[in-house]
N, C-alpha and C positions, 0 to 999 in steps of 0.2 A: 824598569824599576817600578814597584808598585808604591803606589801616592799615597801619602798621609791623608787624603782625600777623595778616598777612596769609603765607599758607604762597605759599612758593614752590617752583613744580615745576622739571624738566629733563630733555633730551631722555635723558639717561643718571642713574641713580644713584635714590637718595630727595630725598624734598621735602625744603624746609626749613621747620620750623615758625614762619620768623619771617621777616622781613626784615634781622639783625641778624649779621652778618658780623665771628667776630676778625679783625684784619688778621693776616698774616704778619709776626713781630716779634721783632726781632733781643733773645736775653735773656742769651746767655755763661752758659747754666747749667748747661750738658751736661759728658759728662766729658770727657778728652783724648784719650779714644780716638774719639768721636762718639758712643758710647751715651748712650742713656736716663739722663739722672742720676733722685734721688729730686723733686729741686730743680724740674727741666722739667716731671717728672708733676706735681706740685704745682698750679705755674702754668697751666697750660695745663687743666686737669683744672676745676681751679676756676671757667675763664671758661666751661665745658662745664656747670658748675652753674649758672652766674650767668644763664642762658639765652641764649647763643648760638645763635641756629638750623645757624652750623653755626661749628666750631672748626678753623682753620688752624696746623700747625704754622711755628715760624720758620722761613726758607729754609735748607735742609737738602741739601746738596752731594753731590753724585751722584757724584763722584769726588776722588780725597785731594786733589790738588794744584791743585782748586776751591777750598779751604776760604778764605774771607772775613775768620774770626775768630773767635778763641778762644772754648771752649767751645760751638762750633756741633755742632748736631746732625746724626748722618750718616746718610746712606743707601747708601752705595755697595758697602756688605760686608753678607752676610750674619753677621756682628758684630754688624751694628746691630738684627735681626730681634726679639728678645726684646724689647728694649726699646719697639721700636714697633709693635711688637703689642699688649704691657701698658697702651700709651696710646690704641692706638683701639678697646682693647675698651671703656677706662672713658668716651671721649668720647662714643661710644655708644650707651652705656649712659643717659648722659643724654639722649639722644632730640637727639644735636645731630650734626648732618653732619659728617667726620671727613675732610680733607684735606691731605696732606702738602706743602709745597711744595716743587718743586726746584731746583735752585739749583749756580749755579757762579761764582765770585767772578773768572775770568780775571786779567785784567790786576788788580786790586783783591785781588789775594792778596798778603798779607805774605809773603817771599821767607823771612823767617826763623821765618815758621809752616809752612811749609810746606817745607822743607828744600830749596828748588830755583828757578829761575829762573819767576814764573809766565808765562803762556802767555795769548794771546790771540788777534781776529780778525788782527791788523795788530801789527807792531815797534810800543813804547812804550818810545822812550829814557827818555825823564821816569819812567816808573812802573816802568822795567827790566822789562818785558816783551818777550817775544819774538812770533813768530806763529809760528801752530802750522801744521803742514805739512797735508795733505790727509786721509793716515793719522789723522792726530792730531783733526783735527775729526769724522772719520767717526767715531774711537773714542770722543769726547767724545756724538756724536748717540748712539750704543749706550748709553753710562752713562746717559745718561738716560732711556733707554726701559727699563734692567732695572731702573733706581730703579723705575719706575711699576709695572714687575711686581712687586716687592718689597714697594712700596709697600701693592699690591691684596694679597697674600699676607699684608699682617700685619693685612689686614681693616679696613684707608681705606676712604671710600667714590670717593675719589677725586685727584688730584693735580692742584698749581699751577705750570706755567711759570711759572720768575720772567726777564720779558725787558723788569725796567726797569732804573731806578736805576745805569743804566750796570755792571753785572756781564756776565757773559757775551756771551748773547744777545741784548742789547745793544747789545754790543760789536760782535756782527756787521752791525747795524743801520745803525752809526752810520760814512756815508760817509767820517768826517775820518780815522777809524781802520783801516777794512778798505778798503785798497788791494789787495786779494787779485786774480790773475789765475786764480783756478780757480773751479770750480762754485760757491763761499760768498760771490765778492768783484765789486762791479761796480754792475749794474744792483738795483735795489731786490729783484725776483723773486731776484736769485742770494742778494744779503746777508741775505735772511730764510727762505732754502731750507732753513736748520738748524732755524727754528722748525716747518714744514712737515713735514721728515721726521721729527721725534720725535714731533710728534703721529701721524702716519701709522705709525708704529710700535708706539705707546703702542694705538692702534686696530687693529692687526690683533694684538697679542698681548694684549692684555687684553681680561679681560670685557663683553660687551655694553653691561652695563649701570655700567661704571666711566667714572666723570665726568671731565674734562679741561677746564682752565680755562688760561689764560694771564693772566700780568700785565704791563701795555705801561704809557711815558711817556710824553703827548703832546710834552713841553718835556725841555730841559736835557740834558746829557750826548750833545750831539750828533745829536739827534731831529730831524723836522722833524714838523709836526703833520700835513700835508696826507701826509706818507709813511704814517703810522702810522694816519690815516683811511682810505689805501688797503689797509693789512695787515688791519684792520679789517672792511673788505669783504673782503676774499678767502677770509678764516679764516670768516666766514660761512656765504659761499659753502659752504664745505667743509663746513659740516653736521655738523663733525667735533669741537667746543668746544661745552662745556656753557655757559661762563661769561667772560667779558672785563672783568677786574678791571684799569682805568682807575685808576692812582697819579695822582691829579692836585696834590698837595701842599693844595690850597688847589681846591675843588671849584666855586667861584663866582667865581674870580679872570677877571681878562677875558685871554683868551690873546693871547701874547708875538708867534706869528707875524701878520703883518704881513696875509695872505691870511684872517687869522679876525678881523681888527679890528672891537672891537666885540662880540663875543660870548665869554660864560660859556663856560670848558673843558666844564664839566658839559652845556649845552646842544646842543656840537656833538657829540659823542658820546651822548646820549641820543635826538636826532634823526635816527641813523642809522637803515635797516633793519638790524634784528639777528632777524628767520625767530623761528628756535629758540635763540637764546641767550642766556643773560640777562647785564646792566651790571651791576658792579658798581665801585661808588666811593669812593673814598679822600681824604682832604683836609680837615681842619679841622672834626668832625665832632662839634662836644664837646658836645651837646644834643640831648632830645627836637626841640627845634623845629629846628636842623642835619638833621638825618637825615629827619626828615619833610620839609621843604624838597627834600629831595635826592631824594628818591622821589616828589614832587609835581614835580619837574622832568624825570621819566621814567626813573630809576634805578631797578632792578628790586631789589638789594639794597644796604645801606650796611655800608661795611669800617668798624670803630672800632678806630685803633691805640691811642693817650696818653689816653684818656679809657675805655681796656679796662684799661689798665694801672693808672689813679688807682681805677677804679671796676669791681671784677668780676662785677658785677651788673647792669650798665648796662642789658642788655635790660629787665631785669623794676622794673628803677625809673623804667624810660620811662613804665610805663603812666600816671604822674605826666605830663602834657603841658610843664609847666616845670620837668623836669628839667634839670641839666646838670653835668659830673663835677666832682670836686672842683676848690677854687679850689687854684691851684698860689702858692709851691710848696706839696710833701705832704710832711709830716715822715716820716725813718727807719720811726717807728712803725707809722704807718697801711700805706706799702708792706708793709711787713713782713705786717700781718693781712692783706692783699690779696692775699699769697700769692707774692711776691716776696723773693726769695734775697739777701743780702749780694752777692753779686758782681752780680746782675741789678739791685739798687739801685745800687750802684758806677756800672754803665752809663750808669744813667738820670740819674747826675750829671753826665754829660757834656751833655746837652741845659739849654742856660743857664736858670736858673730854674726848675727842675722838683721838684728835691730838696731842702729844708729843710738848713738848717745843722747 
């Protein structure tokens, strides 16, 4: 059987001492400028103690009129520099892999956080987005390639495309929305060209040895699975992605398209050739015996969002075989010793059943 403690290498960067991945995880704890609060070090520092083999920050917006939601954390000024430096020297420090994710909220940008009409692949009457013109994506592919040099400067070991959950890249993804007639809009090759060239960016000015990861959906938000099995292959191909962190909501659910009938999300992505890259997986993950499942299904590392956040120790209380995170919900209190801020609990009152009266 292969251990959840088991190090995992990659073609770029350090190993990771574990198989046990924070997910990237929205916490509104940063300040209103995007810096570093005391609040995000806390959190995130904590699950670096808790043994994390490697520690992802929340999706952290590469440019202002990206931002997603309040108290998110920025990368798109050197502004932001100190503070995320402060945080990957202490993540570290604990012998845990240190990766920034990046992130741009498009069309999913509040118009009144962000003082302006947000922007996308494609016009969104409904979401009062506009499309961004050719300029405007080329500058959007740049913000996210100096995030990565930024990133590598404040001593990451590496950075997360975030190209699910319907944000951004995405958005260029998702055919119902990018109606585009230029280089970004059309054929599958053109709508995921933006992912392509940030990595190809991210790779020619960053260090050899800095790691590159993207995060894709097979489902929801305008996906098709059999598209994203083909993005899949290609990014491969390219030799150029350390890691393919798979949001699958629900990691054993039987997928929705019609052409995978019959088969675990988990299975058809674990069944891929992936060379040099390692799976990681996301979805319903609240137990030693979840995670070990998942990595007995061909998952090279497991993401733990809701059950990083009940339990910030989760790695080192797996070595328990029936472990599994707290029963929800979790009263004020316990988040609180968890290392979880007043407004990051606030958050997590929004997900039904999670937070104690």
């Amino acid at each position: 059987m292969t251990s959840l403690f088991d190090s995992v290498s990659f073609a770029h960067g350090p190993a990771m001492k574990n198989r046990f991945m924070l997910a990237p995880l929205t916490n509104q704890q940063s300040n209103p400028d995007g810096t570093l609060s005391e609040e995000e070090f806390t959190w995130l520092v904590k699950r670096a103690e808790g043994g994390f083999g490697l520690t992802m920050t929340c999706a952290s917006h590469v440019q202002a009129i990206g931002q997603g939601f309040a108290g998110q954390l920025g990368c798109f000024g050197d502004e932001h520099l100190a503070g995320l430096t402060r945080l990957a020297t202490a993540i570290n420090k604990n012998d845990s892999v240190s990766y920034v994710q990046l992130h741009h909220a498009g069309r999913r940008s509040p118009a009144d956080l962000i003082g302006t009409t947000p922007v996308s692949s494609g016009d969104d009457e409904k979401a009062g987005a506009r499309a961004m013109t050719t300029a405007e994506v080329e500058a959007m592919v740049e913000a996210f390639i100096e995030a990565a040099v930024r990133s590598e400067k404040a001593g990451y070991n590496g950075v997360e495309l975030h190209g699910a959950h319907d944000y951004v890249l995405c958005q260029f993804l998702n055919a119902e929305l990018n109606v585009r007639s230029d280089q970004y809009g059309g054929s599958l090759e053109n709508r995921s060209r933006v992912i392509f060239d940030i990595i190809d960016g991210i790779r020619a000015r960053c260090a050899k040895d800095f790691a590159v990861a993207i995060r894709l959906s097979p489902e929801r938000f305008g996906m098709k699975t059999h598209e994203i099995v083909d993005i899949f292959g290609r990014l491969i191909d390219t030799d150029k992605v350390d890691m393919i962190d798979m949001s699958l909501w629900d990691c054993f659910k039987e997928a929705a398209d019609e052409d995978f009938a019959g088969q675990q999300l988990i299975d058809i992505f674990a069944n891929l050739e992936r060379g040099n890259t390692r799976l990681a997986v996301a979805g319903k993950l609240y137990s030693t015996a979840d995670a070990q499942r998942a990595i007995d299904a061909g998952a090279d590392m497991v993401a733990i969002g809701r059950a990083a956040v009940t339990n910030h120790d989760f790695p080192l209380q797996s070595h328990d075989s029936s472990f599994a995170m707290r029963t929800l919900p979790v009263t004020r209190g316990v988040l609180r010793a968890e290392g979880l801020s007043d407004a990051f609990i606030g958050y997590m009152g929004n997900w039904p059943g999670f937070v104690a009266d």
